[in-house]
Steps between C-alpha positions, in 0.01 A plus 500: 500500500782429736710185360453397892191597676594352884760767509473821576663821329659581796615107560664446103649873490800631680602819476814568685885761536764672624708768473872520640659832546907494560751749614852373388815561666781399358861507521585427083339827441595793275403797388614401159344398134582131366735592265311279249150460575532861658265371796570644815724341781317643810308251704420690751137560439160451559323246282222331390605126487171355417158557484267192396105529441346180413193245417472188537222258368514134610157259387483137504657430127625876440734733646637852401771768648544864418767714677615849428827622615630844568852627587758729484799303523622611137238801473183488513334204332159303512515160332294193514663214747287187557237437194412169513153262346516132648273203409538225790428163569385498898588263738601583885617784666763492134337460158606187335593712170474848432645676149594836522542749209573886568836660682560303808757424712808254340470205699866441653569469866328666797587882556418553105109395556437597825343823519590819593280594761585147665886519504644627820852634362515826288614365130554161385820351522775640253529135295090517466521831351776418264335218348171626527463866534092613516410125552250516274498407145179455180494148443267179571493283815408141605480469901343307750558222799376189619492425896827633594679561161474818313625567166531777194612483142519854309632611123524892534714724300821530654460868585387538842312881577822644668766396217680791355521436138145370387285472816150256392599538163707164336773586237507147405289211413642266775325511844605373829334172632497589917358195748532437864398164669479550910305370784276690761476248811280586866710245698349624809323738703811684542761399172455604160713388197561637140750425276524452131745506156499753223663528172467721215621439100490772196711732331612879530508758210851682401389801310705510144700873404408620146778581243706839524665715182869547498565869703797726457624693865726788512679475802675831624820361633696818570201651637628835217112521281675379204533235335851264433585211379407174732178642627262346314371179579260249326292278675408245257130363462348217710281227377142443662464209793183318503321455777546166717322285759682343776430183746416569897399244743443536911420199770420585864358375805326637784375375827313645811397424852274674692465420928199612712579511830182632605295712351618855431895350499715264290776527277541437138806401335563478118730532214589447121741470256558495167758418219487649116643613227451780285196630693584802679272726334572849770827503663718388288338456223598182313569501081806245402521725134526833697795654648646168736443279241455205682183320667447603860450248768288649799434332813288605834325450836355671767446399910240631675344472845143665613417503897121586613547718814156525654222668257684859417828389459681299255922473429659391176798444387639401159857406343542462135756469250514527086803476307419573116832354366606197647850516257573848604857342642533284225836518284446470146865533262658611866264786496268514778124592398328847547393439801126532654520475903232342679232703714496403878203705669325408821160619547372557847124676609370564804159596424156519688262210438220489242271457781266773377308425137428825359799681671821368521739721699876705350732209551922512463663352238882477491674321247909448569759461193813607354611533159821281356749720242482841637742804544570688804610834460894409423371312202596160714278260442196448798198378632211756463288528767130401378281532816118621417262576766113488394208641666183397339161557594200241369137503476296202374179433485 
């Protein structure tokens, strides 16, 4: 018996993809191994970037979400994405209350829940992806709105799906506490407004180093085979360091307006920011007990404007900016800290329109940067040029 008999199977289940194919071209490639992850360099290729097959169930009181995803960005991998089982209270077009348990998207901001099919630039902006790379992370969620107000309240892990070190999996028994508070207003015909605050709370996991025996080195000096006197060297014997949590914390804001100037043209305007500490969790990856030593203060924000041209064409363009270590020019006993320069890339695509719904034509992606502390090839220090152009293809249906 269906727990709703006035809907249909057709009306309470969606079933729904895409697929986006890439061909990379750029100009920080090299035909060389990581020296140590011994991953290759090149990235000029032809990739899968994502490939999404989902189901969606959405009754009265009960809601569910299944999503596979498929891609070879690091090999070829197939991994569950969006799992999510939802018991709501309804009320209008929002529920009043709706709690969440599954792997679900961390509720901070706006580019790290809106969807991937939906978002007009190529990647996420490079702050977003620092603090939360994969977006998605196992937890429980309370969400909902009233009239114009929307909110969400989640306790997850702390390990989002594309974290290096322990990806859905939590090392420790702390979990971050996530929550946004925004507003969604019509104020007319043609002007729409979002905005809202986030801020996240938990605490990161420093992996401890077990003990090591005293070791004895002969050290060929002379370079003759034999042995002589001075050439032997003894490393003495280190003790064990436990492992140890460590506090993060990020706020941020976000806002949007949308203008309809008729109806297949308007613009869209929107940006965010945000400020934290000990977060960065995939560019440079935060741990105040490993090799800085120190907490890492991060801040971010992105610009980004979206103009409707007609019904096949659309032109975006985005600026953003992360700095992961806000004391990189810091003096500290007249000593200036290792320094971690901030990344400045501008995103701009000019693609066709999503005017078609089960085709949606190749569209051009470039995204501009350039990479702080390089070496030219005098050894003087440089600017390396970072350009990438992206041609991806996407079907959806």
């Amino acid at each position: 018996m269906k727990a709703n008999p006035s809907l249909t199977r057709s009306e309470w289940l969606t079933i729904s993809g895409f697929v986006q194919a890439d061909l990379n071209v750029s100009q920080a490639s090299q035909d060389q191994l990581n020296s140590s992850t011994a991953a290759p360099l090149n990235d000029n290729r032809f990739l899968l970037r994502r490939m999404r097959l989902g189901a969606v169930v959405d009754q009265q009181y009960f809601a569910g979400v299944v999503e596979i995803d498929a891609n070879t960005v690091n090999g070829a991998q197939v991994r569950p994405m969006d799992v999510e089982a939802t018991v709501k209270w309804p009320g209008g077009s929002v529920s009043l209350a709706a709690l969440t348990v599954g792997l679900f998207k961390i509720p901070f901001g706006f580019e790290v829940i809106e969807r991937d099919r939906d978002r007009l630039f190529t990647e996420r902006s490079t702050f977003i992806r620092a603090f939360f790379p994969g977006e998605y992370d196992l937890g429980a969620r309370l969400a909902g709105g009233w009239r114009f107000v929307r909110y969400a309240l989640a306790v997850q892990n702390g390990e989002p799906i594309g974290e290096s070190t322990f990806p859905v999996r939590d090392p420790n028994q702390a979990k971050d506490i996530t929550g946004r508070l925004g507003i969604v207003s019509q104020i007319s015909d043609k002007v729409s407004v979002q905005a809202g605050f986030s801020a996240l709370t938990g605490k990161g996991f420093h992996k401890g180093t077990p003990p090591t025996k005293p070791t004895l080195t002969w050290q060929d000096l002379n370079e003759d085979g034999r042995y002589t006197a001075g050439e032997l060297i003894v490393s003495p014997g280190t003790s064990g360091q436990p492992s140890q949590n460590f506090s993060r914390y990020a706020v941020g804001a976000d806002a949007l307006v949308s203008l309809r100037y008729f109806k297949n043209a308007g613009t869209t305007i929107y940006a965010e920011f945000a400020r934290a500490n000990n977060l960065d969790r995939w560019f440079l990856i935060a741990d105040p007990y490993g090799p800085l030593g120190r907490d890492l203060r991060e801040w971010g924000y992105y610009v980004a404007a979206v103009q409707d041209l007609g019904r096949h064409f659309r032109l975006g363009l985005r600026y953003d900016y992360y700095n992961p270590d806000l004391d990189s020019t810091d003096r500290q006993a007249a000593v200036a800290v290792l320094p971690a320069r901030p990344f400045r890339p501008s995103r701009l695509r000019l693609p066709w329109s999503e005017a078609w719904r089960h085709l949606r034509p190749v569209r051009r992606r470039v995204r501009r940067g350039v990479r702080s502390s390089g070496r030219d090839s005098s050894g003087m220090p440089t600017d390396l040029k970072n350009n990438v152009f992206t041609l991806r293809a996407e079907v959806a249906f």
